[in-house]
C-alpha positions, 0 to 999 in steps of 0.5 A: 505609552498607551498607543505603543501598548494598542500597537503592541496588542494589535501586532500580536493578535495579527501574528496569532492570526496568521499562525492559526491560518496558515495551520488550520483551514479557514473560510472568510467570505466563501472564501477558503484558506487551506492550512499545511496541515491539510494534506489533500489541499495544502503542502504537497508532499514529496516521495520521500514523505508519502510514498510512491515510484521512481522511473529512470528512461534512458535514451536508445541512442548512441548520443543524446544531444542537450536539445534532444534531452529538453524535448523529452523532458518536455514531452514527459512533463506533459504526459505527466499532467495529462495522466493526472500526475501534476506532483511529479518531478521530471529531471535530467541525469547525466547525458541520457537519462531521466528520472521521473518521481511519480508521489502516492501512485499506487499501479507504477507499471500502467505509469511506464506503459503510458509513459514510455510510448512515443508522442504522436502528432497528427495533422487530422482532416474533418473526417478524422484522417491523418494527412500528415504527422510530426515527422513531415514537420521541420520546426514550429516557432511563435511569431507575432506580426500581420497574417494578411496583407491588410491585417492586423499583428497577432500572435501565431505559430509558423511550421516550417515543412520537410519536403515530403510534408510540403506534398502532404500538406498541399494535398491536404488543404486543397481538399479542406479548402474544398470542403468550406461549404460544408464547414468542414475547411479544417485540419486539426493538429492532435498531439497523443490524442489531444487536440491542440488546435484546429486552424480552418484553410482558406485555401490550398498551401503549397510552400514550406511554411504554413501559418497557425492562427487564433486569439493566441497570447504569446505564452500560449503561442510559444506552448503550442509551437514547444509541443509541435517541435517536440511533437514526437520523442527524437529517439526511443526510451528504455527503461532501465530503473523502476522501483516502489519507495513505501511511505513507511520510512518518510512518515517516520522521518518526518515526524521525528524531524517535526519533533526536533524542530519543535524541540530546537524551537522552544528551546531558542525561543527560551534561550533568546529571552534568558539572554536578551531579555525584552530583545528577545521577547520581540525575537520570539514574537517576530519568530511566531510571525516567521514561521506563520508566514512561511506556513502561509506562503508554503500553502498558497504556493503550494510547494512541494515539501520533501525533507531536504526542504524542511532541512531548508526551513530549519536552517532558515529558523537558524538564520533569522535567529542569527539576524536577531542576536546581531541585532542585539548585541548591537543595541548592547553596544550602543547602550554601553556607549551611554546612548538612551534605548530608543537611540540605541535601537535605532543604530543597533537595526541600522548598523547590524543591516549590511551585515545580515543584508550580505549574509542573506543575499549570499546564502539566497544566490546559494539557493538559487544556484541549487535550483537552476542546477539541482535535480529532484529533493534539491530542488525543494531544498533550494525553494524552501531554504529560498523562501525562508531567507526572503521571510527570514529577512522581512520578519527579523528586520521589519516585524522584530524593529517594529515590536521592539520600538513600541516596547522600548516607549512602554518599558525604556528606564532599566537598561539591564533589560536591554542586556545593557548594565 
C-alpha cells in the first residue's frame, strides 16, 4: 500500500508539473520553456484571434493548370517568410485563386505591393550582370549520382536549358571560365534578389544541361531545384480581394469560449466524480495530465491556434471523457459479475479498447482528411483535433489504467466506490 500511495503522489506532482509548464514560462538549466500563455513565443494565434489581412489573387489567365496553381503558392510562401511574415497562411481556392491570411499586419497595401510582383530569377556574373534569367530555363530537377568521371555521388541539381538559354548560358561561362585567375569563375542564380546559390565554371557549357554542385543534402537539393523551376509566376496575379479583419471580435470570441470551456471542464470533472466515484477521480486526474500535455505539445510545435482549433480541442476533451466512462462502466460490468477490483479493472481497460482504439482511429483519419484537403481554419481545426485525439488516447488508456491500478491496491474493499453494489 504504501509504494501505490508513493506511486500515486508522484503521478500527481509530475501532472501539476506539466500543467504548470505548459502554462507559464519555465527556465530549467539556461534552458527556457514558453508556456501558451505567453503570446509572443508560445501559441500562435491565427486571424481570427489577433487581427490582421486577408489577400485573395487571381490568375490573369484564361486557365490555370494544377501544377501552374502549386508554383504560385510556392513562390507566395516564400515571399511570405522572406518579408517576415512566417504565421501567414497561403491556400488554393477553386481553379484560379489564392487566399492569403497575413496575422497582426498593420500596413496590408505595402504586403500586396511586395506580394503581387513577379518572381524574378537571374543567372548573374561577378560583375553583377544578368546573363540569363528564369525564362531561358526549362526545368531543374534534384539528382544525386557522380558530377565527374572519377568522383564521388552527390547530391545536385540539373537545369535543363530552352534554346535561347543554351546560347546565354554558352556565352556566359566561357567568359567566367575565363575569369578563373581572377576568381571571379562564377555565376550566381538570384531569385528576388536573394542569392540561391553561386556554383564557380570550369569551363565553357555548351549543351542543354547544366550541373549545380555543393555540400548539397537532398532536402536542400530538391528546395533549390523547386525555386529554379517556380523561379517566375506562369502568369500574372490580379488582386481581386483585400480586406482588414480588426482583433475586436476574435478577442471577444475567445475569451467567451475560454470561459465555456472552463465552465464545461469543472463541471465534467465533477460529474465523472458524483458518478464514478474512485474511477472518476482518476479520470480527473488523467484529464489534468490531458490538457497539461496538449498545452505542452501545442507550444513546442508552436500551432497556429484559430477558433476552429480550439472547437477541435474541446471536442477531444469530450472524447477522452467518452473513453473513460466506456472504461468504467466496463469495470462496473465485470464488479457485477462478482469479479474482485483489481480483476475487474484489468478487464475493464482490456474489453473497453477495441472500442475506444476504433472510435479514435476513425475520428484521427477525419482529422487527417480535413488537413490534406481543408484550406485555412480548416486546417487548424484538423491539427488541433488531431493532436488531441492521439493525447486523448494516451492519457485515457495509459495515465487513467496506471492511477487508477495504485488506487485500487489503496482503497480495494468497498465496491460501491467502483459504482459496483
Amino acid at each position: 500500500m504504501g509504494k501505490s500511495i508513493a506511486k500515486l503522489l508522484v503521478v500527481i506532482l509530475l501532472i501539476a508539473a506539466v500543467v504548470y509548464t505548459a502554462f507559464f514560462d519555465v527556465t530549467i538549466f539556461g534552458y527556457t520553456n514558453y508556456g501558451v500563455l505567453d503570446e509572443e513565443h508560445g501559441v500562435k494565434r491565427g486571424l481570427d484571434l489577433t487581427g490582421g489581412s486577408v489577400i485573395v489573387y487571381e490568375a490573369d489567365a484564361e486557365s490555370a493548370s494544377a501544377e501552374d496553381m502549386s508554383k504560385v503558392e510556392s513562390i507566395m510562401r516564400k515571399r511570405l517568410d522572406g518579408l517576415g511574415y512566417t504565421e501567414a497562411t497561403v491556400s488554393i481556392q477553386g481553379e484560379k485563386r489564392v487566399r492569403i491570411e497575413i496575422p497582426s499586419i498593420t500596413d496590408p497595401e505595402e504586403a500586396v505591393a511586395q506580394l503581387g510582383q513577379t518572381a524574378q530569377l537571374n543567372f548573374v556574373d561577378a560583375d553583377g550582370n544578368v546573363v540569363l534569367d528564369g525564362a531561358d530555363v526549362k526545368s531543374a530537377k534534384k539528382m544525386y549520382g557522380p558530377v565527374t568521371e572519377n568522383g564521388a555521388s552527390q547530391n545536385y541539381v540539373q537545369l535543363e536549358l530552352n534554346e535561347s538559354g543554351v546560347q546565354k548560358f554558352s556565352d556566359a561561362t566561357a567568359a567566367a571560365a575565363a575569369k578563373k585567375s581572377e576568381n571571379k569563375n562564377y555565376i550566381a542564380i538570384v531569385l528576388d534578389d536573394q542569392v540561391v546559390s553561386a556554383p564557380y565554371v570550369e569551363e565553357q557549357i555548351t549543351s542543354d544541361t547544366a550541373v549545380i554542385t555543393g555540400d548539397f543534402t537532398p532536402e536542400a537539393a530538391v528546395e533549390l531545384a523547386n525555386l529554379i523551376s517556380a523561379g517566375q509566376l506562369p502568369f500574372n496575379l490580379k488582386n481581386v480581394e483585400l480586406r482588414s479583419v480588426g482583433p475586436t471580435l476574435g478577442e471577444k470570441a475567445l475569451e467567451t469560449s475560454l470561459t465555456a470551456a472552463g465552465i464545461g471542464i469543472i463541471i465534467i470533472l465533477l460529474f465523472m466524480l458524483v458518478i464514478y466515484r474512485v474511477p472518476g477521480l482518476a479520470a480527473d486526474l488523467a484529464l489534468c495530465a490531458y490538457v497539461g500535455l496538449l498545452a505542452l505539445i501545442m507550444g513546442l510545435l508552436r500551432v497556429n491556434l484559430t477558433l476552429p482549433g480550439f472547437a477541435g480541442i474541446i471536442l477531444s476533451v469530450g472524447m477522452a471523457v467518452d473513453a473513460n466512462v466506456v472504461i468504467f462502466e466496463r469495470i462496473k460490468e465485470e464488479i457485477g459479475t462478482g469479479k474482485t477490483i483489481k480483476a475487474a479493472v484489468g478487464f475493464g481497460f482490456k474489453r473497453a479498447f477495441t472500442a475506444i482504439l476504433d472510435s479514435n482511429v476513425t475520428t484521427l483519419i477525419a482529422a487527417v482528411v480535413l488537413y490534406v484537403y481543408g484550406t485555412g481554419t480548416v486546417k487548424g481545426f484538423a491539427v488541433t483535433l488531431g493532436l488531441g485525439i492521439l493525447v486523448s488516447m494516451f492519457t485515457a488508456i495509459v495515465v487513467t489504467k496506471f492511477i487508477l491500478v495504485q488506487i485500487s491496491n489503496i482503497v480495494a474493499k468497498n465496491k460501491k466506490l467502483y459504482g459496483g453494489r
